[in-house]
C-alpha positions, 0 to 999 in steps of 0.5 A: 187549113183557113185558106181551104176552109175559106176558098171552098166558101168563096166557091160556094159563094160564086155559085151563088151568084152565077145562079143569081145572075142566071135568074136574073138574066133569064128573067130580063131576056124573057122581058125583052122578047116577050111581046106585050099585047094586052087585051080583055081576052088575054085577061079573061078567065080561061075554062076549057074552052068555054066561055067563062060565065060570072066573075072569077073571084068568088070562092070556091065550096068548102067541100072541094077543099074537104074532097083535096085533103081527104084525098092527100090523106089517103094518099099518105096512108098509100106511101105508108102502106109500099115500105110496111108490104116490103118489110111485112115479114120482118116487122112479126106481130107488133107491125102487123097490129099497130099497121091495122090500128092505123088502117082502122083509124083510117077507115073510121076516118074514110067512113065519117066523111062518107057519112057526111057525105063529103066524098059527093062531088056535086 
C-alpha cells in the first residue's frame, strides 16, 4: 500500500514538472521568435486610436472606482437572485421575507449612491 501511495505522488510530481517545463518552454520559444523592435510609438499609450494627450500615470478619479464596485455589487446581488427564483416555492414565507430584506438593503444602498450622485459617470 506505501509504494501505491508513493507512486500516485510521484505521478503527481511528474506533471508538475511536465507543466513547469511547458511554461517555461513556451515562454523561451516566444523569446526566440518574438522579434524586438523597440520604439517610442511601440512605448506610447494606446487610446483607441487617438492620440494620447498628457502622461499615462496619473491617476484615475475615484468615482470610477465607486462606478466598478457599485456595479460587482449589484452584479452579486444578480447571482443571489437566479437560484432564490428556482427554489422560490420551496423556500415558503421566511425566504421570501429575508430575500426582501436583502433586496431593501440593496435598494437603500443603490438610493444613497444615487444621491450622492456616484452613478454620473462625467
Amino acid at each position: 500500500m506505501t509504494t501505491d501511495y508513493l507512486v500516485n505522488w510521484l505521478y503527481v510530481a511528474v506533471f508538475i514538472a511536465a507543466g513547469a517545463g511547458m511554461v517555461v518552454g513556451i515562454l523561451l520559444a516566444s523569446r526566440l521568435v518574438y522579434p524586438i523592435h523597440p520604439s517610442r510609438e511601440k512605448y506610447s499609450t494606446y487610446e483607441c486610436g487617438i492620440v494620447p494627450v498628457g502622461d499615462s500615470w496619473h491617476p484615475f478619479a475615484v468615482r470610477y472606482y465607486i462606478f466598478a464596485l457599485l456595479f460587482l455589487v449589484f452584479d452579486v446581488e444578480a447571482v443571489f437572485l437566479f437560484p432564490w427564483a428556482i427554489t422560490f416555492r420551496s423556500l415558503g414565507t421566511a425566504g421570501f421575507v429575508e430575500m426582501l430584506i436583502f433586496i431593501l438593503v440593496l435598494a437603500v444602498g443603490l438610493l444613497y449612491a444615487w444621491r450622492k450622485g456616484a452613478l454620473q459617470w462625467a
